[in-house]
N, C-alpha and C positions, 0 to 999 in steps of 0.2 A: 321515395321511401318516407314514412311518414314517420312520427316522434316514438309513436308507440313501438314501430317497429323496430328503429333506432335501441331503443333502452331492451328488447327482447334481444338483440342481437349483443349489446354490449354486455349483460346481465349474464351470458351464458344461459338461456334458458329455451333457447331454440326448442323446436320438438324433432328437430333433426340434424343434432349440430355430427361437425364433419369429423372423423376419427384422425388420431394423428399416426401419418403414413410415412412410409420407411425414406420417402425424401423428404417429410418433415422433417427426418430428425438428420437427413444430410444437410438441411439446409441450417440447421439451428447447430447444429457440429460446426459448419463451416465457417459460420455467422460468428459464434465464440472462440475456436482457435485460434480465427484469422486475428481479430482485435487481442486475442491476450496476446500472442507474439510480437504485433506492431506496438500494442502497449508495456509489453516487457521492454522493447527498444526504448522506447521514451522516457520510462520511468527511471530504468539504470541511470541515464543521464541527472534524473532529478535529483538520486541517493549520491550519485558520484560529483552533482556540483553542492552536495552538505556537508559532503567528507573531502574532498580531496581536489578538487579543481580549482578552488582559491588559491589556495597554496602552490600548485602544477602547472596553471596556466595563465593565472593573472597575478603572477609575483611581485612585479614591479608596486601593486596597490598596497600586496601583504605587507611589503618593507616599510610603508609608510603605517597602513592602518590596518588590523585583521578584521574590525567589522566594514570598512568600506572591500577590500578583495572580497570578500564574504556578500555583501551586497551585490559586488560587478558578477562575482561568480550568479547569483539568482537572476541578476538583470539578462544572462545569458542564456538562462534558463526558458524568461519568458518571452524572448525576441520572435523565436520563433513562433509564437502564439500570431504574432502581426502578420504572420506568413499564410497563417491557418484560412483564412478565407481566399485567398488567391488562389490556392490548392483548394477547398472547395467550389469558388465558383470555376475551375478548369475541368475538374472532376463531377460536379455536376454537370457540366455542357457536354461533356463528352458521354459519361455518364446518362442523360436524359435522349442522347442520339442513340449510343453505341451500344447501350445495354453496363447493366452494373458489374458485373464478373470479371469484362478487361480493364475495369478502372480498379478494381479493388488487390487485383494482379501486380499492377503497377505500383500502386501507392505500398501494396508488401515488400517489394524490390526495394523501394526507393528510400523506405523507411531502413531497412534492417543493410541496407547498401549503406548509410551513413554511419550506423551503431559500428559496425564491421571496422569504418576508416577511420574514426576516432579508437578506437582500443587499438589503434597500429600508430595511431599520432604520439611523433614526440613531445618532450614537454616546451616548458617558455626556457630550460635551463638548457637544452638541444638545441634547438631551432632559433632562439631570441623569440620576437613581437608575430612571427607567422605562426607559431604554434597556435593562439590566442584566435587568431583568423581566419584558420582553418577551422579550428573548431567551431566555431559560430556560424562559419560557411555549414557546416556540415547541419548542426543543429537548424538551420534553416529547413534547409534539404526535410528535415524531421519535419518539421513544421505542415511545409508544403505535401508532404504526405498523408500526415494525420488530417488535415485538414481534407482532403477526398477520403481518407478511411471510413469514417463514423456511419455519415448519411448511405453509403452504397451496403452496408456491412445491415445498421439496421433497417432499411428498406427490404431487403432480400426474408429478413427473416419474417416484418408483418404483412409483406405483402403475399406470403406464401401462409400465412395464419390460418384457421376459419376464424368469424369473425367475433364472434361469444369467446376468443383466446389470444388477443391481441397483445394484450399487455405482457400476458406472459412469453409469448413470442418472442416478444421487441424485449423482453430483459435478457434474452441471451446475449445479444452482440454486447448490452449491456454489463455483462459478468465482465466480461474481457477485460473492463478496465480494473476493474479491484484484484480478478485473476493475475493480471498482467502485472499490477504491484505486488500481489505476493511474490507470484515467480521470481521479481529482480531483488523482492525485499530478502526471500530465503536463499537466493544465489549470495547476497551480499553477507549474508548471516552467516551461511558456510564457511566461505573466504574468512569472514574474519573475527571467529571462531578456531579454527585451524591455521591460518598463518598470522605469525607477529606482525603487531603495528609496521613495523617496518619493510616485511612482506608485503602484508598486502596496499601500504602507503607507493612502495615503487614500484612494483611491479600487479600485484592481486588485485587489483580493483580491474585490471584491463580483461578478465579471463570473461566476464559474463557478457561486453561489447565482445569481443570475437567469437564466442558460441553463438553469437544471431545467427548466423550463417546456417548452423545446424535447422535451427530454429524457420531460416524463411523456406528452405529446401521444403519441411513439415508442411508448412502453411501454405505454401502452391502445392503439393501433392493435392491437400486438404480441400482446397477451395476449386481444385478442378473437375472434384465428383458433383459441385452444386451447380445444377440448373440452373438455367435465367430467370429472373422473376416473370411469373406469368402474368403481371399487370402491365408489364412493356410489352410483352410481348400481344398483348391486345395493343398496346400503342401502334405496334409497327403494321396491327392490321389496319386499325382505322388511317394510317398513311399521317397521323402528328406528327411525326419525323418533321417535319416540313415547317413547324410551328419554332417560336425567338424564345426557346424556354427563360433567358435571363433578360431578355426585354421583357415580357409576360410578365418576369415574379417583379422584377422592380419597378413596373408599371401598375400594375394590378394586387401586388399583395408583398410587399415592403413596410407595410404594418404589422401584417403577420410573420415578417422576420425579424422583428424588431420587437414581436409579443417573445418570438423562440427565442434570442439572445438574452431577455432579460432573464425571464423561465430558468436559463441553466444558468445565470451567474453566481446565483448562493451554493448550490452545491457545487460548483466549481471551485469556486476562490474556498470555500470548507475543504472540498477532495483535496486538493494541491498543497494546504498545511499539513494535512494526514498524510499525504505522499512524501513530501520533500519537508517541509520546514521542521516539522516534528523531530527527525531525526537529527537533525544542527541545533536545535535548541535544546532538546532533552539532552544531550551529549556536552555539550560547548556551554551551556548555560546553567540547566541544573543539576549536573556531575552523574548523568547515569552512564553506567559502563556505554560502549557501542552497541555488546550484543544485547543485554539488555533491550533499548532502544529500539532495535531492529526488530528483534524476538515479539514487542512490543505492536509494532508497525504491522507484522504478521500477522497480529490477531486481528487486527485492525482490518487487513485486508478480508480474513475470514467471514468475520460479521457484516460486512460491506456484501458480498458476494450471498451468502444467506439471504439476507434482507432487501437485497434486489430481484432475486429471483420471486420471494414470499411478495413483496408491495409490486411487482409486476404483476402477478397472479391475481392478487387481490383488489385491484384498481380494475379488471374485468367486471367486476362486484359489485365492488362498492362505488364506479366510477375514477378516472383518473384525476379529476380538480380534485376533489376529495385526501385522494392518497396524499397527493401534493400541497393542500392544506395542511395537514397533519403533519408532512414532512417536515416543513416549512416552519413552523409553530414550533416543534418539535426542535428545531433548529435554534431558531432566537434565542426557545426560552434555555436553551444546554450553550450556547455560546459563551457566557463566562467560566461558567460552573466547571466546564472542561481545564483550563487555566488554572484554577483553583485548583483543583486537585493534582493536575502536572504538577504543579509549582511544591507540593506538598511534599519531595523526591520519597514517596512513597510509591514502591513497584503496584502495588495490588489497587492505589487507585488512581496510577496510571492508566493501567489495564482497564480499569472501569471506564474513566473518562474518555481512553481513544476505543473502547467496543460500543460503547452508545454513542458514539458521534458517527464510525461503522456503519450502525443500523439508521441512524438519519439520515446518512449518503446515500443508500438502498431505497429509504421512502423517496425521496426526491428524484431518485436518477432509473429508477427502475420501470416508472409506467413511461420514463419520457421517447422510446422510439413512436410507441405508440400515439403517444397525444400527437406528436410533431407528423406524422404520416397523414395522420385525421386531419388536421389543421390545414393542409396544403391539397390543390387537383395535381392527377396524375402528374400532368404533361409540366408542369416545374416541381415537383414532389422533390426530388434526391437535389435539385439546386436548392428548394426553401430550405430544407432542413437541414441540408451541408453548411451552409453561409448562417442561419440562424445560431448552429452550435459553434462554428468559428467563431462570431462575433460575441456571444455567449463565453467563449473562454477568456477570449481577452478583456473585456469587462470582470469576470472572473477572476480564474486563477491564474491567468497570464504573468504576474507580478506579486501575486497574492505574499508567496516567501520572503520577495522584497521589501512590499511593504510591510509585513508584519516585522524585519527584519529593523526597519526602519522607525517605524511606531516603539519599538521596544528599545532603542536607542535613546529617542526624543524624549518618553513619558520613564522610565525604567521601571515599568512593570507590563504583565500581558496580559493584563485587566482590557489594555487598548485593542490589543489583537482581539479580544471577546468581542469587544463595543463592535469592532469593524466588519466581523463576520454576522455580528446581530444585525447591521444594516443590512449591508449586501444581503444575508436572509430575505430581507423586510421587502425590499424592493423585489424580490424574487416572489413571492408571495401576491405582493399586489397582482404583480402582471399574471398569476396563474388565475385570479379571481375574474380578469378580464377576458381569459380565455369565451367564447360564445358557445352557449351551452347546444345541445343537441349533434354535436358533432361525433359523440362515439358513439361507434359501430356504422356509422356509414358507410355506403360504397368507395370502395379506393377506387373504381373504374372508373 
């Protein structure tokens, strides 16, 4: 395939591009369900360790300090991030042999199995020092899930693309995550909205961890009308079955996991302030109500989910480095400016500052199924870009609440938390520039 055809292919300008057909859109359904429910699990955990798991679960720390329990509670948060490539590279192996559909089965199991056992866990005032243990155990367990979730969820959806529509494809599985936050962020709204602080402090915050269950029932229903990718399924013709997909990628193309980890560490460590830290500091810091706050988060999510599906579309186009430049840029230059106006406990430029930070999580997150499928051959595809986005969180947002939790401790302003997100931006950028050009729209086969 030569360059020109390359760009005819990625441009959308085919003279015969392929219509989208009634299992596209079971696959682009199944693709975004399945992640917003694994990602509604995840996320609860995020809102419930800014409100109430310092306090619930690492007591012993509150008594001494409310920002050190406040810290252990986020360090809690991001452990399981350490977890995320060990569950990718399992999920890629298995994954790269077995076909994407029973990995992506499992990782919904395992994910919305954990949500389920924490909203039944007693607190540290119950149990003493196991509550604290369990929950971490459990939050692992998250971990190891999300981290097979991502890669299997968007492989399915670009490899079933035509190829002039990739981007847009791959930003389905991509909604999931911002879907996912709204979903926990307006369950958390409702709750506490409707029951007293001390409602939903003892008992309400545990209602949206036990409706997972509703939740995963949906999501296997959901994800067993989708087909196999028919890119493996050309694998299992040519007989690659046979081939060391994780000796391959870490032999052969461990630079290109290491282009994809940096790639997603700015919008990560940015998504995971707008997920989780946003709501403990606008609250606890500069006196916005909770619903507020959340109501806030909500929009947050909206704009996020718009502008992923729009800079997916539109990275077909204009090209993917491109959108990601812009995102990226886009990002540095709003990284204080955001703080500034939080800090202003002004609601309407609150609203401003977390809806344009929103539509920068969109530029940057929304062509990335796509780029990452391009980037990688078949026969380690769902291992690169599994272990790429793991190690990508963790560099990331792994800690990101932490540290920002930290930084605002040490300097007492969040001018710092600006500085830190402008980095990590900056290095994320670089590595999109290194990306090697003529890669979209190639053949995935």
């Amino acid at each position: 395939m030569t360059n020109d055809t390359l760009a005819t292919g990625a441009t959308g300008t085919m003279e015969d591009p392929q219509p989208i057909t009634a299992e596209h859109r079971r696959v682009l359904s199944g693709a975004m369900v399945g992640t917003t429910i694994e990602w509604f699990d995840f996320f609860i955990y995020a809102q419930a360790a800014a409100l109430i798991f310092a306090a619930q679960y690492f007591n012993p720390a509150s008594n001494d300090s409310v920002t050190m329990a406040q810290i252990i509670s986020w360090a809690s948060l991001g452990i399981s991030f350490l977890f995320r490539p060990l569950g990718a590279i399992i999920a890629g192996h298995l994954g790269d042999r077995l076909g994407r559909k029973p990995v992506l089965v499992i990782t919904l199991l395992g994910m919305g199995g954990a949500t389920v056992a924490m909203g039944l866990l007693p607190t540290y005032a119950q149990i003493g020092i196991a509550a604290p243990v369990i929950l971490v155990f459990l939050r692992i367990l998250q971990g190891l899930s999300a981290g097979g979730e991502w890669g299997g969820a968007a492989l399915l959806a670009v490899e079933h693309a035509p190829v002039h529509r990739r981007g847009y494809f791959g930003s389905f599985p991509q909604v999931g995550v911002p879907a996912g936050m709204l979903l926990a962020t307006l369950f958390m709204l409702v709750l506490s909205a409707t029951l007293s602080t001390e409602q939903f402090e003892s008992w309400g915050w545990r209602i949206p961890f036990i409706s997972s269950l509703v939740l995963i029932v949906i999501g296997f229903l959901i994800r067993r009308l989708v087909e196999e990718s028919p890119v493996f399924a050309e694998l299992e013709e040519l007989k690659k079955k046979s081939s060391a997909p994780l000796s391959l990628l870490f032999k052969e193309h461990s630079g290109k996991v290491a282009l994809a980890a940096f790639i997603f560490a700015g919008v990560n460590a940015a998504g995971y302030l707008a997920i989780a830290y946003i709501v403990s500091y606008g609250t606890k810091v500069i006196g916005y109500d909770r619903t507020t706050t959340l109501a806030v988060t909500a929009a947050t999510a909206i704009s996020w989910i718009i502008a992923t599906l729009v800079f997916g579309a539109l990275s077909d186009t204009l090209g993917r480095k491109q959108v990601f430049a812009l995102g990226y840029i886009g990002s540095i230059l709003w990284a204080i400016p955001t703080w500034l106006l939080v800090d202003t406990g002004n609601v309407a430029l609150f609203i401003l500052a977390m809806v344009v930070l929103g539509i920068l999580l969109g530029a940057t997150y929304g062509p990335q199924s796509a780029l990452y499928a391009e980037m990688f051959p078949a026969e380690v595809r769902l291992s690169g870009v599994s272990i790429g986005y793991a190690i990508g969180s963790i560099i990331g947002g792994a800690f990101a609440p932490m540290i920002a939790t930290m930084l605002l401790d040490a300097t007492g302003t969040s001018l710092s938390i600006g500085i830190y997100i402008a980095a990590v931006s900056l290095v994320s950028l670089i590595a999109v520039f290194m990306v090697p050009r003529g890669i979209q729209g190639r053949s995935l086969h």
